[in-house]
C-alpha positions as CSV (number, residue, x, y, z in Angstrom):
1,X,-45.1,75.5,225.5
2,X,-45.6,79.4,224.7
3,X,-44.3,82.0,226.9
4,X,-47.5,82.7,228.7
5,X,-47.2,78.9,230.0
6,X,-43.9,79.2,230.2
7,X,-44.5,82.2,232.7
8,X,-47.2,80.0,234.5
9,X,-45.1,77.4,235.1
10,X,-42.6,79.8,237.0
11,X,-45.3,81.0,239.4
12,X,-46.4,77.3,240.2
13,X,-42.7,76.9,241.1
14,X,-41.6,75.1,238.2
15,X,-38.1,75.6,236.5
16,X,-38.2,76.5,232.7
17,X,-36.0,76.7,230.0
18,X,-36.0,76.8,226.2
19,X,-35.4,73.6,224.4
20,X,-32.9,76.0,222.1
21,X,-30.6,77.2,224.5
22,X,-27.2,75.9,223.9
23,X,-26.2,76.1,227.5
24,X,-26.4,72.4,229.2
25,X,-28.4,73.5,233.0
26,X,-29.6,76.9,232.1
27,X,-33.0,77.5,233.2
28,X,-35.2,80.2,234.5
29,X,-37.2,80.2,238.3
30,X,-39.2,82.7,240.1
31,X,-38.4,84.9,242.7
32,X,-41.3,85.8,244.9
33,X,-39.8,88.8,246.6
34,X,-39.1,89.5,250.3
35,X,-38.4,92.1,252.6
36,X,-35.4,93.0,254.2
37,X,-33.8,95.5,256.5
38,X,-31.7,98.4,255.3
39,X,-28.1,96.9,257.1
40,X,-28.9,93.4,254.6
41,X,-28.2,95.8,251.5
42,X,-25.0,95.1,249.5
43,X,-24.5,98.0,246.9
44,X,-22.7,100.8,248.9
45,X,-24.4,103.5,247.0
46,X,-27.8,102.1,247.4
47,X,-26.9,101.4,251.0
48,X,-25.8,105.5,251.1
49,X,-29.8,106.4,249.7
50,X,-31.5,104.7,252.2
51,X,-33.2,107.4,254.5
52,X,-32.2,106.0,258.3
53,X,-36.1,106.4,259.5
54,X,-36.3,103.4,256.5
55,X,-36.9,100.0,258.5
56,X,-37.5,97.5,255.5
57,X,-37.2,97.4,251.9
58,X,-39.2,95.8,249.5
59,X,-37.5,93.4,247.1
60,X,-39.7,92.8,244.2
61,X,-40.7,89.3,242.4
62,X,-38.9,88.6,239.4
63,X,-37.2,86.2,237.6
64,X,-33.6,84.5,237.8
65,X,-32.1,82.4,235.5
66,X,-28.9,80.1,236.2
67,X,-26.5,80.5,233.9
68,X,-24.3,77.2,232.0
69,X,-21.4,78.0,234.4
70,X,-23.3,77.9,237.5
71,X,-23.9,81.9,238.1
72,X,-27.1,83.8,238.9
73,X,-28.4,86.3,236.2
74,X,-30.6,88.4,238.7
75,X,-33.5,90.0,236.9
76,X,-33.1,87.8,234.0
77,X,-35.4,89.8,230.7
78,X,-36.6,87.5,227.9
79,X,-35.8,88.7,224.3
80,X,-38.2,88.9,222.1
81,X,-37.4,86.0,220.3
82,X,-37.8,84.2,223.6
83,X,-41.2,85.7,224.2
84,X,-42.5,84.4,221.0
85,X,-40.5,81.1,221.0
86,X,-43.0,77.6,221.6
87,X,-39.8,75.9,222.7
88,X,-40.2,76.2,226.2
89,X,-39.9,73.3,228.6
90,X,-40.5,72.4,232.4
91,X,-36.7,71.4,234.0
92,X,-36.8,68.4,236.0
């Protein structure tokens, strides 16, 4: 599939990769996004930003992808080779 189905896939919930990825497990997913409170952020110097009178912040939906050695890439881009690639595949 293109990129566009590829991307369809991923809101549906499916897991997608490219059939020319050399990396054995590497796929894609969604993220939908959530909201948390200020004392749930990690990164002291974001932490440090965040006005006190702040209750929530929003984290918005993107895409992960989980690399061949078992780590998260959070806010994985596509190349433009992958963006025009008709390799891609729905992961069982």
């Amino acid at each position: 599939m293109n990129f566009g189905e590829a991307i369809k896939a991923l809101k549906s919930g499916n897991r997608v990769a490219r059939k020319g990825w050399n990396g054995k497990g590497m796929f894609v997913y969604f993220e939908s996004g959530t909201l948390i409170t200020p004392d749930k952020i990690r990164n002291l110097t974001l932490a440090k930003s965040i006005p006190d009178s702040q209750k929530y912040i929003n984290i918005n939906p993107h895409i992960d992808m989980k690399s061949v050695d078992g780590s998260i890439v959070v806010g994985w881009l596509a190349s433009q080779t992958d963006m025009l690639a008709d390799d891609w595949v729905v992961v069982e």
